[in-house]
C-alpha positions, 0 to 999 in steps of 0.5 A: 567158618562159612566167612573163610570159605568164602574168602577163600573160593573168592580168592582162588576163584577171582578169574573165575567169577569174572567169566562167570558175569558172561552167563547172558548179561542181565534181562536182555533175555535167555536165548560142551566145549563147543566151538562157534560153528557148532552152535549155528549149526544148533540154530539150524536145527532148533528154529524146526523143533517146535511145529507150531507158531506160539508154541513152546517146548523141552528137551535135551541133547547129548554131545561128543566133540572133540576138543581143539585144544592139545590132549583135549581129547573128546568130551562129552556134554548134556544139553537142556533144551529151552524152546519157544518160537512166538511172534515176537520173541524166540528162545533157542537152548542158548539164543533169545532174541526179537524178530525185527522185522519179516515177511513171507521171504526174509526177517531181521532178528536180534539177539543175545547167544550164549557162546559156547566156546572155549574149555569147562572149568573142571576138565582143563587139558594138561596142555593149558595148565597155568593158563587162565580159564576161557570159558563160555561167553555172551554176544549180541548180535544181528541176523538176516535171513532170507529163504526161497523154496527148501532154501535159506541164506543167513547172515549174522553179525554178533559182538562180545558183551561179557567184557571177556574177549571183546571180539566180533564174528561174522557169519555167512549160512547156507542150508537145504530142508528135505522133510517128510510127513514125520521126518526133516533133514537138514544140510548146512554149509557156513563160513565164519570170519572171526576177528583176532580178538576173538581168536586170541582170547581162545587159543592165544597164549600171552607173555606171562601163560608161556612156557618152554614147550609153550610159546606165546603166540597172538592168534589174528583173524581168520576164516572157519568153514562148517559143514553139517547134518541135522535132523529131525524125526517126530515119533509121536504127536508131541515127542521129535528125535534129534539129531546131527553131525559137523566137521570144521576146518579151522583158521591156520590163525587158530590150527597154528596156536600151540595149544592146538594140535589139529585143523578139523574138528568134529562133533555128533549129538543125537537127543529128543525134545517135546512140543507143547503146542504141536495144535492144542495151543492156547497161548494167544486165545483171547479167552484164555486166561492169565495167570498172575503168581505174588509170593515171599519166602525165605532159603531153606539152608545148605541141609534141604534138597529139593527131594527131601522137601518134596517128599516133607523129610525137609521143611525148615528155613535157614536161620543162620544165614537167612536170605529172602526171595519176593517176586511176581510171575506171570503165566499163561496156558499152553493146553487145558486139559492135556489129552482129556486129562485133569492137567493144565500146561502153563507157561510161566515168566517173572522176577524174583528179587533176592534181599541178601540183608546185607550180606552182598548186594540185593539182585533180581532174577528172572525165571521161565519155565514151564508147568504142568498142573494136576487137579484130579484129586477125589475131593477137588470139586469140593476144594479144587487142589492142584500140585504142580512141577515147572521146568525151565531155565533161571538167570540171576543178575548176581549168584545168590548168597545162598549159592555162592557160600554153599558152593564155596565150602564145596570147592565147586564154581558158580554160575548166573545161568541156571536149570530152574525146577518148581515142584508146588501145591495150592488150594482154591480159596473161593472153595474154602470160603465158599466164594465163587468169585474166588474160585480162582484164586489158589493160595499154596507153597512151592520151591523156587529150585536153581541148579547145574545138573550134576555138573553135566552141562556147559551151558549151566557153567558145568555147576554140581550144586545150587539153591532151593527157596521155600515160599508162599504164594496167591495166585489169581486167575484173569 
C-alpha cells in the first residue's frame, strides 16, 4: 500500500520534485511568494541584525505581499531566521556565502541564495491553473560592496543553479543607515536587470499552458526599481525588533505577461530575532572548547511525533520500512553560563548520513543549529546531566525516505531544505565511572527533527510534515 502512494505522489508530482532539487544545491551552504527585490532588501536589513562580529543568532518574520500574478491576491508568510556573521562565512535566513576579500571600505562575497520567487504549491491562483509550478530557486552569485560614512554601494551578479530558469540578474543598491543607541533605519534604493530567461521562466506562458483567456507570451529582459524601508529597534540586551516595507515597479517585460494584472507590487514584514553574542561571545576563544558529537540511530516511523517522544509517550523504531542515520557534528560554544545561569549556548554544524538500505539512494545531510544545554539538576555534581533543545535549519542532499513515503500517503510535497529541532539528554561518563579524565565525555539520546512548520513558510517549500530520527550518541569535549 505504502509502494502505491508513492508511485503515485512520484507520478502526480514529477514537476514538483524537479523544483524541489532548487532547495541550495548540495553543501555549498544554507544561505512568501516573494519577488526578487524584496529579497535584497532582506539582505539590507539581515547584514545589521546581529551586533556582534562571530555571533550567531534566531528569529522569525511575518510578511504580507501582494502577489504579481492575476487573482493572487495578497499572501501571507512566516519566515524563520538563521543568523550568523563570522569572519569568513555569514548566514543570512536564505543567503550563505564567503567574504572574499575586504577592507575598512569595500568586500567581495560569494554566495548561494535561496530565490524566493515565483507561486507556493499549495496557493496556485485560478489564473495560472494548468500551468506548471514555478517555485523558488537557487543561484550563485557575486557581490561588491563598498560603504563611505552612513553610505553603502552594492553591486551583485547572481546566476540560476537549479537548472530551473537558467536565468541570470544583475544588481545595483544603494542604502543609507540612520541609527541610534537602540535603534536603526534603513533606506534603500536598487535597480535590477533580469535577463528573459529569468523573466519568462516566472511570468512567461509557453504554447502548450495557452489558452483562450490566456495567450502565450515570451517575457524578455527588463528593468525592476525597488524602493524600501528597514529597521531595527533592540528592546533588550539580546531581543531587536524588525521591521519594513517596499514598493517595485516591475519591467513592462513582466507587467504586460497575462498572468500579471499590476506594475507595482508591495510588501510589509515586521518580526524580531534574538543575538547569541551581542558581547558574551565565545566562538573564537582559544580557551574554548570543542565539542565533537558521533552518533547512529534508526527512524522512528509515520506513529511518533517529536512531542510524543519528548514527553516517552513514543519511543519505538520503525520496523517496516527502517531507514538509519550515522553522522558527526561539531559544535563550539557561544556562552557559558548564560546570564549566571546553569545553561550553555553551543553552536552545532555536521553530516548526517542517510542508509536508505536500499530503498533509494543513500544521502548525506548537513545540519546547523543552535543549543542550548541545561545542567542544573540537584544531583548534577554527583552525575553532570544535561538536556538539551537545538534549533536551526537542515539540507538534504536527497528527501529522506522517511519523509518522501509519509508525505506521499499524505498527498503533501516535500522538500530538501528544512526547520531542524534537537530536543536531547546525556550524562557525563567520567561521573558514572568515576574517571575525571571523562568528565566530559557525555553519552545520551537525542532526535534528529526536520520539518516545514505546518506549511507556513515558503522558504521550507510550504512542507506540513517531516521526519523524526531516534539515536544515540558520545560526545566529547577538546
Amino acid at each position: 500500500m505504502r509502494d502505491v502512494a508513492i508511485a503515485r505522489h512520484a507520478s502526480a508530482a514529477r514537476p514538483r520534485r524537479s523544483l524541489v532539487r532548487v532547495a541550495l544545491t548540495a553543501a555549498v551552504g544554507f544561505g512568501l511568494c516573494v519577488p526578487a527585490p524584496a529579497t535584497r532588501a532582506q539582505d539590507a536589513m539581515m547584514g545589521t541584525v546581529l551586533e556582534e562580529p562571530g555571533s550567531a543568532g534566531l528569529g522569525f518574520v511575518f510578511r504580507a505581499e501582494s502577489s504579481p500574478y492575476r487573482d493572487g491576491g495578497v499572501r501571507d508568510d512566516f519566515m524563520p531566521l538563521y543568523l550568523y556573521e563570522g569572519e569568513r562565512f555569514f548566514l543570512r535566513a536564505n543567503e550563505a556565502g564567503v567574504r572574499v576579500w575586504r577592507d575598512d571600505t569595500m568586500g567581495l562575497e560569494g554566495f548561494v541564495e535561496r530565490r524566493l520567487e515565483g507561486y507556493p504549491e499549495d496557493e496556485e491562483p485560478s489564473s495560472l491553473d494548468g500551468m506548471q509550478v514555478r517555485n523558488t530557486g537557487a543561484d550563485l552569485g557575486a557581490r561588491f560592496y563598498m560603504t563611505h560614512g552612513a553610505s553603502r554601494w552594492d553591486l551583485s551578479v547572481r546566476h540560476d543553479i537549479a537548472d530551473l530558469s537558467h536565468g541570470t540578474e544583475a544588481r545595483v543598491a544603494y542604502g543609507y543607515t540612520m541609527q541610534g543607541d537602540r535603534w536603526r533605519l534603513q533606506p534603500v534604493a536598487q535597480l535590477s536587470w533580469r535577463s528573459g530567461d529569468l523573466n519568462d521562466y516566472y511570468y512567461g506562458v509557453s504554447s502548450f499552458e495557452a489558452l483562450p483567456d490566456r495567450a502565450a507570451y515570451d517575457a524578455g529582459s527588463g528593468w525592476n526599481a525597488t524602493v524600501g524601508l528597514y529597521g531595527k529597534y533592540r528592546i533588550f540586551s539580546h531581543w531587536s525588533l524588525l521591521g519594513g516595507a517596499y514598493a517595485t515597479k516591475l519591467s513592462s517585460q513582466i507587467r504586460d505577461s497575462p498572468v500579471v494584472d499590476d506594475d507595482i507590487q508591495w510588501g510589509v514584514m515586521a518580526g524580531a530575532a534574538y543575538d547569541f553574542g551581542n558581547g558574551q561571545v565565545r566562538w573564537d576563544d582559544d580557551t574554548s572548547p570543542t565539542y565533537v558529537k558521533v552518533f547512529y540511530g534508526r527512524d522512528t516511523g509515520d506513529g511518533c511525533h517529536l512531542v510524543r517522544i519528548m514527553t516517552l509517550q513514543c519511543v519505538s523504531l520503525n520496523d517496516e520500512d527502517p531507514t538509519d542515520i550515522a553522522g558527526v557534528h561539531v559544535g563550539r560554544p557561544f556562552v557559558s553560563r548564560f546570564n549566571g545561569w546553569p545553561v550553555d549556548l553551543v553552536g552545532y554544524v555536521g553530516l548526517l548520513y542517510h542508509d536508505e538500505r536500499g530503498r533509494q539512494p543513500d544521502s548525506w545531510q548537513v545540519d546547523a543549529y543552535m543549543k542550548g544545554f541545561y545542567y542544573g539538576f540537584p544531583w548534577s555534581d554527583r552525575v553532570n546531566t544535561r538536556v538539551g533543545f537545538g534549533i536551526g535549519v537542515s539540507y538534504a542532499e536527497r528527501v529522506p525516505y522517511s519523509e518522501v513515503t509519509t508525505q506521499a500517503e499524505r498527498d503533501r510535497n516535500t522538500s530538501k531544505l528544512l526547520n531542524y529541532l534537537e530536543p536531547s539528554i546525556d550524562v557525563s561518563l567520567g561521573d558514572i565511572f568515576g574517571s575525571k579524565r571523562w568528565h566530559d565525555v557525555y553519552f545520551g539520546f537525542a532526535v534528529s527533527h526536520r520539518s516545514g512548520i505546518f506549511a507556513s513558510s515558503q522558504l521550507l517549500g510550504t512542507v506540513d510534515g517531516g521526519s523524526n530520527y531516534l539515536y544515540a550518541y558520545v560526545e566529547a569535549a577538546f
